[in-house]
C-alpha positions in Angstrom: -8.8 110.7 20.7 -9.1 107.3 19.6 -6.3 105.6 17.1 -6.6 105.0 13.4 -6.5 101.4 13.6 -9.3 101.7 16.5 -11.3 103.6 14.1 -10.4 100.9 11.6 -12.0 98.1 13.7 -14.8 100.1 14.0 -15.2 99.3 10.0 -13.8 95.8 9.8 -15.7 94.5 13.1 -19.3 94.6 12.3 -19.1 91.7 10.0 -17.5 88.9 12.9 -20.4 90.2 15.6 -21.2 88.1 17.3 -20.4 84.4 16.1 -17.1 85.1 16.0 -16.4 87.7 17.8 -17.9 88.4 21.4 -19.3 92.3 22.1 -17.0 92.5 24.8 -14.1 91.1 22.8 -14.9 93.6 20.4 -14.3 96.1 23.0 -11.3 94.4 24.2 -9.2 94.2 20.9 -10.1 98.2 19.8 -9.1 99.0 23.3 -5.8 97.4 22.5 -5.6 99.1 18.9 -5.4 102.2 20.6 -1.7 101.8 21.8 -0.5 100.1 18.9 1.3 101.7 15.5 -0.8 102.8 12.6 -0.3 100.0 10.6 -3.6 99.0 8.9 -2.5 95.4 8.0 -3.2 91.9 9.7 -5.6 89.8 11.0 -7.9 88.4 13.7 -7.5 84.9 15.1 -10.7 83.3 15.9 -11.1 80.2 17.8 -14.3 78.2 15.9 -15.6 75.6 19.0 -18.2 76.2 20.5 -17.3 77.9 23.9 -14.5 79.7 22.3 -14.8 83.1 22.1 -11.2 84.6 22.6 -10.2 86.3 19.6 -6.4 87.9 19.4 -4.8 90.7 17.0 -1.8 90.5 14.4 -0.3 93.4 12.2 2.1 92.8 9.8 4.9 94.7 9.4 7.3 95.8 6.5 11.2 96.6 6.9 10.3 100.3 6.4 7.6 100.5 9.2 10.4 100.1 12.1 9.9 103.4 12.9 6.2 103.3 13.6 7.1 100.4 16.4 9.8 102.0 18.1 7.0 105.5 18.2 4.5 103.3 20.2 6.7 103.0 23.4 3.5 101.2 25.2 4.1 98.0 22.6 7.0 96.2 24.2 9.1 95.3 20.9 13.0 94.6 21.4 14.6 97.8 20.0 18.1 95.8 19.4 15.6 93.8 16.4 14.5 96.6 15.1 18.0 98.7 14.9 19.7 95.7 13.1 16.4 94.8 10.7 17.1 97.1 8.0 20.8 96.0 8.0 22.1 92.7 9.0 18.4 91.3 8.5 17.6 92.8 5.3 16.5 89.4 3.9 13.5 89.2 6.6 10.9 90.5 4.2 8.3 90.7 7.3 7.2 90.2 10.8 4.1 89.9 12.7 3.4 91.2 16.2 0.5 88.6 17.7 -1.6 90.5 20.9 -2.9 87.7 23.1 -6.1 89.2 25.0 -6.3 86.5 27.8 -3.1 88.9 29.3 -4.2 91.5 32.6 -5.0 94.7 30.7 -2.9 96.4 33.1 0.1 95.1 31.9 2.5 96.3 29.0 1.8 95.5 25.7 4.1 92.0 24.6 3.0 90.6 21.6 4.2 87.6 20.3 7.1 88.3 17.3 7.0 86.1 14.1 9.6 86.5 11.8 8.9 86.3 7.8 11.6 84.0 6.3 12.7 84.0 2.6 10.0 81.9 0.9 10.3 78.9 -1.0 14.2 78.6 -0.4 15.3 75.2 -1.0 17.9 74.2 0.6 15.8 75.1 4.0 19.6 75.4 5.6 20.0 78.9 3.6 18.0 80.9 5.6 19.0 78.9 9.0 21.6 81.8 9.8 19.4 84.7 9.7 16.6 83.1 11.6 19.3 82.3 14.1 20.5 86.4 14.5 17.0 87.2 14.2 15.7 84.8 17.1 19.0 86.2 19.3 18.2 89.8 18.9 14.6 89.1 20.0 15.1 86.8 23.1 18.2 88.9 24.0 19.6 85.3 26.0 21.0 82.5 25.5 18.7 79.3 24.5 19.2 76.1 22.2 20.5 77.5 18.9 21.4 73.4 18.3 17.3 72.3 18.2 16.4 75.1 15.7 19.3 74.1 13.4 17.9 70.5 13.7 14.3 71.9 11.8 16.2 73.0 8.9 18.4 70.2 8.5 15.7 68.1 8.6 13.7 69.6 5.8 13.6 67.4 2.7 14.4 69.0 -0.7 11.8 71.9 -1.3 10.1 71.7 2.0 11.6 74.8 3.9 10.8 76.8 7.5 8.4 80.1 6.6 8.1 81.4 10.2 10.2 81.2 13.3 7.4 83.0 16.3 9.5 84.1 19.8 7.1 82.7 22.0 8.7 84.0 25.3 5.7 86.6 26.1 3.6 83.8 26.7 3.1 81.9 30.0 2.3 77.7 31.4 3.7 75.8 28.6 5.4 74.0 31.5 2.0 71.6 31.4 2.6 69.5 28.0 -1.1 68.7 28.4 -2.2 72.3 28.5 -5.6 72.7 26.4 -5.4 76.2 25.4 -2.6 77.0 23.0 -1.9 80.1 24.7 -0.4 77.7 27.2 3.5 78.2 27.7 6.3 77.9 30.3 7.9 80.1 32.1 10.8 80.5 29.8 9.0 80.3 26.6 9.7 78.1 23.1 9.9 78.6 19.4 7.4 78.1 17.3 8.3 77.0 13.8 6.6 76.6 10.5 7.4 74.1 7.9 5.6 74.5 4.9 5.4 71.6 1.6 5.6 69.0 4.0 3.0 66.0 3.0 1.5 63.5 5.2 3.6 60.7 3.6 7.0 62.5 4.6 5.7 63.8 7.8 6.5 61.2 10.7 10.1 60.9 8.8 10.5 64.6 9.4 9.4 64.9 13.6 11.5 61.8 14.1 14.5 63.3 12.4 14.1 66.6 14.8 13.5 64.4 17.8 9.7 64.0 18.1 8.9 61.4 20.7 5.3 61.4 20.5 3.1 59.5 18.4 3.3 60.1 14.4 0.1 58.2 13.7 -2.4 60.3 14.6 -1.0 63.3 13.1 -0.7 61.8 10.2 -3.8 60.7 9.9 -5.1 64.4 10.4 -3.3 65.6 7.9 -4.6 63.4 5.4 -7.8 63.9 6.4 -7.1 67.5 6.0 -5.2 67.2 2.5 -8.4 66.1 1.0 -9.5 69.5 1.1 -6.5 71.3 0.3 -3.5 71.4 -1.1 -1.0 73.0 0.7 -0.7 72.3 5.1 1.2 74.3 7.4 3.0 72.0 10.1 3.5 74.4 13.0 5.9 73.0 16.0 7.4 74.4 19.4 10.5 74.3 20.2 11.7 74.6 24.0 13.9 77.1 24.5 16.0 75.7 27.2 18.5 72.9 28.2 16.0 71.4 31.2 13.8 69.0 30.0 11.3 70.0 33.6 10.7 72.9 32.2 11.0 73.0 28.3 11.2 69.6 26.6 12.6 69.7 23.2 9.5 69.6 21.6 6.5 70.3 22.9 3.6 67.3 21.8 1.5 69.5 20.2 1.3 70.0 16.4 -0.4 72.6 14.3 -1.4 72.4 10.8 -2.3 75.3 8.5 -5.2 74.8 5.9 -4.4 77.0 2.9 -6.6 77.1 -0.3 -5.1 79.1 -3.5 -8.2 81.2 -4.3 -10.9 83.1 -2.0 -14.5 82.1 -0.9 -17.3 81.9 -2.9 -14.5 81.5 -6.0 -13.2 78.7 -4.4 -14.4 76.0 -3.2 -12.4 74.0 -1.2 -12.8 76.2 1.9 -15.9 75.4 1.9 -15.5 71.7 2.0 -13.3 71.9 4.5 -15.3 73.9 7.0 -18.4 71.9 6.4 -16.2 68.7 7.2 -14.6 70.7 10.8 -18.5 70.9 11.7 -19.0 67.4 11.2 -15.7 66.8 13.3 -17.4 69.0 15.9 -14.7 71.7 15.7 -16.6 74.6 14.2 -19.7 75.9 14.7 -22.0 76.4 11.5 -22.7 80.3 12.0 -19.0 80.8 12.1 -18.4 78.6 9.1 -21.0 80.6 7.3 -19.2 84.1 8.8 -15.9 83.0 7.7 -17.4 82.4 4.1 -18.7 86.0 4.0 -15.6 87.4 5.2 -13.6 88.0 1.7 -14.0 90.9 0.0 -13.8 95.0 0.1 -15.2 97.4 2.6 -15.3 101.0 1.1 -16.9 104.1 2.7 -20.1 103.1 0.4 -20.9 99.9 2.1 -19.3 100.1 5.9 -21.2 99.5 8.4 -19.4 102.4 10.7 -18.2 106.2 10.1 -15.1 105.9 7.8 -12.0 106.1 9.8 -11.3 109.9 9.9 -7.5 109.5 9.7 -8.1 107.9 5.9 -10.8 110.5 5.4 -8.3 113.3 6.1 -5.7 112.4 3.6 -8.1 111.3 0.7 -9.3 114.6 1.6 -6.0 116.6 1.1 -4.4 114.2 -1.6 -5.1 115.9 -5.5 -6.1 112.9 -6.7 -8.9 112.3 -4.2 -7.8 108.5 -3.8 -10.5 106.2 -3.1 -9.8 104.2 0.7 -11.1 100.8 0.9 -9.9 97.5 3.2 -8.7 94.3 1.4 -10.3 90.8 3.3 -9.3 87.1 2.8 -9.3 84.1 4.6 -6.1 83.8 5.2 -5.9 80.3 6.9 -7.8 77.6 8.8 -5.3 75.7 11.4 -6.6 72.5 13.7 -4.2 71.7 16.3 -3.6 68.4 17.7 -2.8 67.5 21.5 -0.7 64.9 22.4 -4.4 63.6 24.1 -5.9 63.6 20.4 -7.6 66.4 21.7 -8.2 68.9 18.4 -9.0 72.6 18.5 -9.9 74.6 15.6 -8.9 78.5 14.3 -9.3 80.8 11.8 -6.7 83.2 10.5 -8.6 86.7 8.9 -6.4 89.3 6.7 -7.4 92.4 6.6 -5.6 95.1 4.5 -5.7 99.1 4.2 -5.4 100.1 0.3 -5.5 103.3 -2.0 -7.0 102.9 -4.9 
């Protein structure tokens, strides 16, 4: 019998086929859903080039939904996380679990952990100490807890670190110059978020964590990129490891998250910035116009599938007959940067069961 969330892609899908989302991708990722927990809240990544047509799976999950994680014993998640979340990281309000389908098939299920930190907490140093438990109870090792304090120190005030992601799953990062970034080596890094950081204060902040790379060009992106929105993402990787052969301190590769304050057609901006990623040559127009059509609300009135029969079953036995629909919103648009120049962009789709 296939899974809920299977049955849920078989809804949410339709919409993405095939700009954005390959057939046999499509048959890739609700393969996947099928050994993962019923937990109807995430996203797809999509790459928007051209030639790109890998598309990965996230769910979000809530302190309460450990339970549903350590159920699914074919999703490799480290248990000593999940015993400790409700307890000693109680402040985490989230994580995200990130399937990467360029993986064999035939091997376990290791997604790529983010952890959720406190938002908007200024100074960023407050919520250094969890992220620090929370990063040792999912690598399980020792690594460089000296280089992650450095992003936090270095935060000016109300810029602050939103996301630390263990990126040890993933493999090749030992090539600085690797084009995918998927790319990782073979002890994995960190990546860390830094939101309310602004083009002016950016090359101030890599040099203060010990960015060696050029701070023109990204800053020069980023403005660019501020033109159309207001708030930017920077998204860095962190080695994990004392040798410089095989992790350097920081990986020269920068990511930065586009995020508008409304949702498409309402607002604008997203617009503007996807028509100017097509100029740049990093999207394709049908995905732009895809991505435009993606907010909204899919109920069993207007699906383009049979309604997921695990929702239909308990609307079915609930008194009040509650209506099952899924939320969608763009959730993001992120270009990343090479230490080349080369630029790559993605976008970032929610997706969300509700009860109304």
């Amino acid at each position: 019998m296939r899974s809920p969330l299977a049955e849920s892609l078989d809804v949410l899908l339709p919409d993405l086929v095939p700009e954005l989302v390959a057939p046999h991708m499509a048959a890739r990722l609700k393969g996947l859903a099928n050994g993962l927990p019923i937990i109807l809240r995430g996203g797809f990544e999509c790459r928007l080039g051209a030639d790109a047509h890998r598309v990965d799976l996230q769910q979000c999950v809530y302190p309460g939904e450990g339970d549903l994680l350590r159920e699914r014993t074919s999703t490799s998640m480290p248990r000593g996380f999940l015993a400790e979340w409700p307890s000693r990281l109680a402040s985490i309000p989230e994580i995200w679990l990130e399937f990467d389908l360029d993986r064999p098939t035939d091997l376990p299920l290791s997604p790529v952990v983010f952890l959720g930190l406190p938002q908007g907490v200024s100074p960023a140093m407050e919520t250094h100490g969890v992220a620090e438990k929370g990063v040792d109870l999912l690598l399980g090792r020792e690594w460089r807890r000296d280089r992650l304090r450095r992003y936090f120190s270095a935060c000016p005030h109300g810029v602050f670190v939103s996301h630390i992601g263990a990126m040890s799953s993933r493999r090749g990062m030992s090539n600085p110059g690797a084009s995918s970034e998927s790319d990782t080596g073979p002890n994995g890094y960190l990546r860390v978020n830094v939101k309310r950081l602004r083009a002016d204060s950016l090359p101030g902040y890599l040099r203060r964590i010990g960015w060696r790379e050029d701070t023109e060009g990204p800053e020069a992106s980023m403005r660019r990129l501020h033109s159309f929105v207001e708030r930017i993402t920077v998204c860095l990787d962190m080695g994990l490891d004392a040798a410089p052969d095989h992790a350097p301190e920081i990986h020269p590769r920068i990511g930065l998250e586009c995020i508008s304050g409304g949702q498409p057609p309402g607002d604008p901006h997203w617009a503007a910035l996807l028509d100017d990623l097509v100029k740049w040559g990093l999207c394709e127009p049908k995905k732009r116009d895809l991505l435009l059509r993606w907010p909204g609300r899919v109920t069993p009135g207007n699906a383009r599938a049979p309604w997921p029969r695990y929702l239909r079953a308990i609307s079915h036995l609930h008194p009040r007959k509650p209506l099952s629909t899924f939320d969608r919103q763009l959730s993001h648009i992120k270009v990343i940067r090479q230490s080349t120049g080369r630029l790559e962009a993605k976008a970032y789709l929610w997706f969300e069961h509700q009860w109304s």
